[in-house]
N, C-alpha and C positions, 0 to 999 in steps of 0.2 A: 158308362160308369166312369169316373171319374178316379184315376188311379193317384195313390196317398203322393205327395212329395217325400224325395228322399233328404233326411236329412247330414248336416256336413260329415259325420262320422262315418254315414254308409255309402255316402258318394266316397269317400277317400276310400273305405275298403274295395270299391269297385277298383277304382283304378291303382289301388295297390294290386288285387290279383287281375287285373288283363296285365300290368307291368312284368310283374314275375313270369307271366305265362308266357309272352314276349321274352324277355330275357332266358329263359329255359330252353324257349325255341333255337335263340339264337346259339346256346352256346352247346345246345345238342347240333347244329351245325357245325357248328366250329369242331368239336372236339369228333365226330364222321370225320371230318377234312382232315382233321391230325389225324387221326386213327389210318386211313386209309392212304395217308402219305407214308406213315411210318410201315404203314403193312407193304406199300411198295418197293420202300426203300431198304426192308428183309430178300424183296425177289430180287430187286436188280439195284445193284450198288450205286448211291446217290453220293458219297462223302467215300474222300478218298486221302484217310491222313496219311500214309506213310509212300515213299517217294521207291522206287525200283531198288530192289534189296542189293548191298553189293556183297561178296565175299571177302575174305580177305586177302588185300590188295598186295602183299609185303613179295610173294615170292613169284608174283607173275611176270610174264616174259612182255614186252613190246606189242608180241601178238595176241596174245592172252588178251592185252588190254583195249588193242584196236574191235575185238570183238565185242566188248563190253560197252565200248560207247558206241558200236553201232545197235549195238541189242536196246540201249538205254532211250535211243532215237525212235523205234519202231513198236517198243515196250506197250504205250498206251493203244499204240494200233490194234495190237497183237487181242489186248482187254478189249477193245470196243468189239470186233471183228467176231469173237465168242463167246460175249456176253450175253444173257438170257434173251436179249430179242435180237441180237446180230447190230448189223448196219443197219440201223433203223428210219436215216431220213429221208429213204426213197422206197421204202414199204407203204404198201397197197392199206395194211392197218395202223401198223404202230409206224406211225410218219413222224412230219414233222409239227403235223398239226394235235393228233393224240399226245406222243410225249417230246413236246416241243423244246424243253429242257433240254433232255436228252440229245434229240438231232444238234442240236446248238452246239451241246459238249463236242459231240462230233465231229463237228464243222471246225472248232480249234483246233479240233486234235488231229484234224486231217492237216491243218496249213501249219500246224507246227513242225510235225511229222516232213511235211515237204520242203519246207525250208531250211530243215537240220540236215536233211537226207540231201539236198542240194552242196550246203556247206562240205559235208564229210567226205561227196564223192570229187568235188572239184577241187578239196584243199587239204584233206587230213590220208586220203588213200591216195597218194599222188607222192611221188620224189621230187618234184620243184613242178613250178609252174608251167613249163612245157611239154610235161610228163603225161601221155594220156590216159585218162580216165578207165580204173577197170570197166571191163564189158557189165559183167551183173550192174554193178551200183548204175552204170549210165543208162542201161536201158529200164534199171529199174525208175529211177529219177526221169527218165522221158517220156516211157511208153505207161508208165501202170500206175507211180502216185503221178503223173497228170490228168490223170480221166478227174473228171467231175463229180464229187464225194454223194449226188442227190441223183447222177445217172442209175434209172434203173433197167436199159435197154443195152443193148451188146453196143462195146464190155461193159458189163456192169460193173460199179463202183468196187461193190466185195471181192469179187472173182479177180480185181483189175490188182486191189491190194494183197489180197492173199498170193498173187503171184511176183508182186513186187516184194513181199517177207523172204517167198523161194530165194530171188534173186538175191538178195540179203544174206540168205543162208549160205548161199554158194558161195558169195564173197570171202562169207567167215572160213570155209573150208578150203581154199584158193590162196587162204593166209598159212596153211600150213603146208602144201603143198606146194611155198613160192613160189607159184606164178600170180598172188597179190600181194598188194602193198598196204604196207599203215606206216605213215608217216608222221605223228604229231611232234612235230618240234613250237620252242615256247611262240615262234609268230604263229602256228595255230589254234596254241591255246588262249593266245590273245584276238586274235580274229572267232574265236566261238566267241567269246563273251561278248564284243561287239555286236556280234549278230543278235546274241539273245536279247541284247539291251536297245538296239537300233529297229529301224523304222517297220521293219518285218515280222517283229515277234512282240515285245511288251511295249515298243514305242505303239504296234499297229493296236494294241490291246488296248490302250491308252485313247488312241484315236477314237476307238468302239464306243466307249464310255463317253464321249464328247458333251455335252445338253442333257443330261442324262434328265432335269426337270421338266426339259421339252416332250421328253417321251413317254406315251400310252406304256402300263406297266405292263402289258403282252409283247411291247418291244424291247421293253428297259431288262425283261429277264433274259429272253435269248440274248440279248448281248450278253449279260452277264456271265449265262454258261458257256458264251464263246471264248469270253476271257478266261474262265475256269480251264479250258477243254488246252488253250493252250499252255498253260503254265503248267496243268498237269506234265506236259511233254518237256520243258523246259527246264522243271523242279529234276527230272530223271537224268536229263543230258547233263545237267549242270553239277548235279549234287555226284553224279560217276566221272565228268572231271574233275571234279575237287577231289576226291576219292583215291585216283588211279595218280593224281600228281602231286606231290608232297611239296614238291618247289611251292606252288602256289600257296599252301599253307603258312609256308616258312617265312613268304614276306608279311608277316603279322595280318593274315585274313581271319582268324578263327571268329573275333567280334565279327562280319562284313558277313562272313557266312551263313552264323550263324542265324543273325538277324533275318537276312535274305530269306533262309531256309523259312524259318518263321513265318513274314509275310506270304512266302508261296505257300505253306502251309493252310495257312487262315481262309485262302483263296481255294484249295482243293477240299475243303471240307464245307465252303460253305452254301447251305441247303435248306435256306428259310423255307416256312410255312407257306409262305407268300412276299411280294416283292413289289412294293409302289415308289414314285416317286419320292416321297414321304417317311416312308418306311422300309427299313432295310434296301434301300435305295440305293444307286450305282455308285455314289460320293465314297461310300466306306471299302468299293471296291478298287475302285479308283487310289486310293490312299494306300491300299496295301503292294498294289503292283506300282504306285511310284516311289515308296520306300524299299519295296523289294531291288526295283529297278537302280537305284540312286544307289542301294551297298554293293550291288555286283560292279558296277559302272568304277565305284572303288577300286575294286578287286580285280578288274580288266585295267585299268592305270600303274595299278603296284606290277602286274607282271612286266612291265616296260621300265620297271627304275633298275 
């Protein structure tokens, strides 16, 4: 039997409803994917606007403040270490391959952590440069953040940091009981900012970003959380020494900072839906950590005039 032809009204309804039904489908996808992002990002913190709280700074002592920028160093540690899944990117489940975002932040936040904790213990808790190294800060800096942030075999990663915080802690109480030292004079407050600005911190952040068009969006995002993971660390050290030093302010940085503050801002809160070369792409992260970059870089020059 011979079936009628459709005529052009009813062919057009056809493929208006498979269209619509298509289109439904899609954005009941889509809006699971939001849904189940944002229900994540209730368990375990994805955005992170506001920077390590300080107190008020007006009536504290030299040592008061030596504590504070080393608390500000190990700050995002402290967060990752006891966060809802722990140290995640050498877990059996939640790796780096489940929440690979995540491990990523990690991963900055470990080599930010390491590279501040290096500066502090070799330049800022020290009387001059031949002065040796407290015992905690150096064995913390040698023995426990060196291990390998994705070891999960003796010592493991957690257990290696959680005993590098000890060591941390004991410094800070070493400060009261002089037999430790806090030294920041302004060649140290100009040597932090160098560091944060130079080849190890947002220049290597910078480096991560490199081709960003070249790269598959499964690579272009862990970078990007590694750039996040370190500036998290960065924004704390930086924003408790602008905090704890008023000179710095006084040489007209309040625009320099403020700006600063902003782009690292932009940078710890952000937490697209998704992440392509294309779209919400590494270029716009790129921008913010080399404008953040360029005002401190400012504000490390002024403490020199």
């Amino acid at each position: 039997m011979k079936l009628p032809e459709l005529n052009f009204v009813s062919k057009c309804k056809i493929v208006a409803k498979t269209l619509f039904i298509q289109i439904l489908f899609f954005v009941s996808i889509l809006f699971l994917f939001w849904a189940g992002n944002k229900l994540y990002s209730k368990i375990d913190q994805t955005e992170f606007p506001e920077p390590m709280k300080i107190q008020e700074t007006s009536s504290l002592s030299e040592l008061d403040k030596g504590k504070l920028v080393a608390d500000s160093i190990i700050h995002q540690m402290k967060y990752e270490l006891n966060s809802m899944f722990g140290w995640s990117i050498n877990d059996i489940l939640f790796n780096s391959y489940f929440l690979d975002n995540r491990a990523s932040r990690q991963y900055g936040v470990y080599h930010a952590t390491k590279v501040l904790m290096d500066l502090y213990s070799m330049n800022i808790a020290k009387l001059g440069s031949n002065d040796k190294e407290n015992q905690f800060l150096y064995s913390a800096r040698l023995n426990q953040f060196a291990i390998d942030p994705r070891s999960f075999i003796f010592p493991s990663a957690e257990s290696s940091y959680e005993k590098g915080i000890e060591l941390v802690e004991k410094y800070k109480k070493s400060l009261d009981d002089g037999s430790g030292v806090y030294n920041c004079r302004t060649d140290d407050l100009y040597a932090s900012f160098n560091v944060v600005v130079g080849e190890n911190l947002l220049g290597y952040a910078l480096g991560l970003l490199q081709n960003t068009q070249e790269l598959a969006f499964y690579e272009l995002d862990n970078k990007i959380y590694e750039v996040q993971g370190i500036v998290l660390v960065v924004r704390d050290f930086i924003n408790t020494i602008y905090s704890l030093y008023p000179e710095i302010n006084n040489k007209g940085n309040i625009e320099n900072m403020t700006a600063a503050m902003d782009y690292m801002n932009r940078i710890c809160t952000y937490d697209p839906l998704y992440i392509t070369a294309k779209v919400n792409s590494g270029e716009l992260i790129i921008s913010y950590v080399l404008f953040a970059k360029n005002r401190l870089e400012d504000v490390r020059d002024s403490i020199r005039m």
